[in-house]
C-alpha positions in Angstrom: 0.0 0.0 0.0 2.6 2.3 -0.6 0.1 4.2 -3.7 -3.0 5.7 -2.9 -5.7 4.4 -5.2 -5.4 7.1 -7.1 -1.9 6.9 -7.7 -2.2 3.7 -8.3 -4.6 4.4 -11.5 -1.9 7.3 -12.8 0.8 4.7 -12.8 -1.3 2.3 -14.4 -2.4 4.4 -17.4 1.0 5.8 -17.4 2.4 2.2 -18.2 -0.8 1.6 -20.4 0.3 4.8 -22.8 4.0 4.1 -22.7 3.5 0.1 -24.0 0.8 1.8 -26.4 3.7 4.2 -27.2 6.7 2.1 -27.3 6.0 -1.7 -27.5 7.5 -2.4 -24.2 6.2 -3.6 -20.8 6.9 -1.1 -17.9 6.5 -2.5 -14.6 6.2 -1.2 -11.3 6.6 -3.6 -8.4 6.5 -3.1 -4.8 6.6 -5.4 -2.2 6.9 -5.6 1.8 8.7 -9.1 1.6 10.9 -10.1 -0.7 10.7 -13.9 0.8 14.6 -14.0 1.2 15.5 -13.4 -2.2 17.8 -11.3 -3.8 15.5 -7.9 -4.9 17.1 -8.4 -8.6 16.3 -11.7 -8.7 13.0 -11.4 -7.1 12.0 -9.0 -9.6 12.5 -10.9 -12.9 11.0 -13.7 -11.4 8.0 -11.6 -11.1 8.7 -10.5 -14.6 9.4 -13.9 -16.2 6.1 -15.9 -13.8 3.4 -13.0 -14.6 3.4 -13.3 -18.6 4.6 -9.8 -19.7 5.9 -9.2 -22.8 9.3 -10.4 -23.5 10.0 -6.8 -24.4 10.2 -4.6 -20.8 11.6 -2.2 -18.2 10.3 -3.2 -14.8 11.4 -0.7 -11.3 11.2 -2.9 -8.4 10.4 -1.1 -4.6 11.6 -3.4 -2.0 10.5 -2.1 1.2 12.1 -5.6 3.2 15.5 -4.8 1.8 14.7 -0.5 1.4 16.2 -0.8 -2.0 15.1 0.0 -5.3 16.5 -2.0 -8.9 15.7 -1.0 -12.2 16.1 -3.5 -15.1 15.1 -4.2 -18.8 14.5 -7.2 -21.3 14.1 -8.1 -24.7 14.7 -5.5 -27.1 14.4 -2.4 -24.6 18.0 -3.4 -23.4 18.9 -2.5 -26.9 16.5 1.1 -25.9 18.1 1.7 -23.0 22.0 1.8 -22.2 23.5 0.9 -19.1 24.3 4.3 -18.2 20.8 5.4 -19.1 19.9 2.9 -16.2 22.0 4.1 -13.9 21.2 7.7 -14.7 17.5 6.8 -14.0 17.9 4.8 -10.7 20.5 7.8 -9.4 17.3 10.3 -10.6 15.0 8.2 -8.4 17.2 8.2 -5.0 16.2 11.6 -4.1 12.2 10.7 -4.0 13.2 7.1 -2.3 15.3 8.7 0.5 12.2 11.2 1.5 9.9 8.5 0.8 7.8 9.8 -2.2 7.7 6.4 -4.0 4.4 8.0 -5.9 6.9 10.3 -6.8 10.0 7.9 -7.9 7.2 5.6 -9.9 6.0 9.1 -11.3 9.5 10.2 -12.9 10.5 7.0 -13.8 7.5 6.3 -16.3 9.0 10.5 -17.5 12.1 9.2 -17.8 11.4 5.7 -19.1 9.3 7.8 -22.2 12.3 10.0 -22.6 15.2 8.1 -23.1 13.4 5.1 -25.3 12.6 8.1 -27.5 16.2 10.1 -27.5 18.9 8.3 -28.0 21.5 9.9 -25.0 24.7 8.6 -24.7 25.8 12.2 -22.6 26.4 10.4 -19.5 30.3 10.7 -18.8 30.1 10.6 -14.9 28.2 7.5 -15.2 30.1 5.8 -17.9 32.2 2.2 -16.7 35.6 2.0 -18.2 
């Protein structure tokens, strides 16, 4: 219960427009108990057990482990680069860490639309050599 019910209907039309949009699954799961699992893990094996589309981004809120993991599939890993990832889960942390997870779901559907459409690669601080 982290979403009012209201929220709750905003991020679900907002995942509605951007698979309308896009092609891909976006997925927003919170849970209070991760069962002892690994968030990552736990979160594709949502993914892979509940039938979406091959095709995805999914941000998972674990409340047991107070972390947050977002991830992609299919062809949005060819959308998204890894430092687009990073740069989205570093734009989440400041709504996590004051506890606006309306907020962090919110911008990351904005920022999920953004960069499947624009093609960034401007990301030095984040890049891996």
């Amino acid at each position: 219960d982290l979403f009012t019910d209201s929220e709750e209907s905003s991020l679900y039309n907002g995942s509605i427009n951007y698979k309308n949009e896009h092609g891909f699954e976006l997925v927003i799961l919170t849970i209070d108990d991760n069962e002892g699992k690994n968030f990552k893990d736990y979160a594709w094996d949502f993914y892979d057990y509940n039938y979406f589309y091959i095709n995805g981004i999914i941000l998972i809120i674990d409340m047991d482990s107070r972390n947050y993991y977002m991830s992609t599939s299919g062809k949005a890993i060819d959308a998204y680069s890894d430092n687009e990832c990073y740069y989205i889960e570093d734009e989440l942390y400041e709504f996590m860490s004051n506890g606006d997870y309306y907020g962090a779901a919110s911008h990351f559907i904005t920022l999920a639309n953004y960069y499947v459409e624009y093609d960034n690669e401007n990301f030095s601080e984040y890049i891996v050599e």
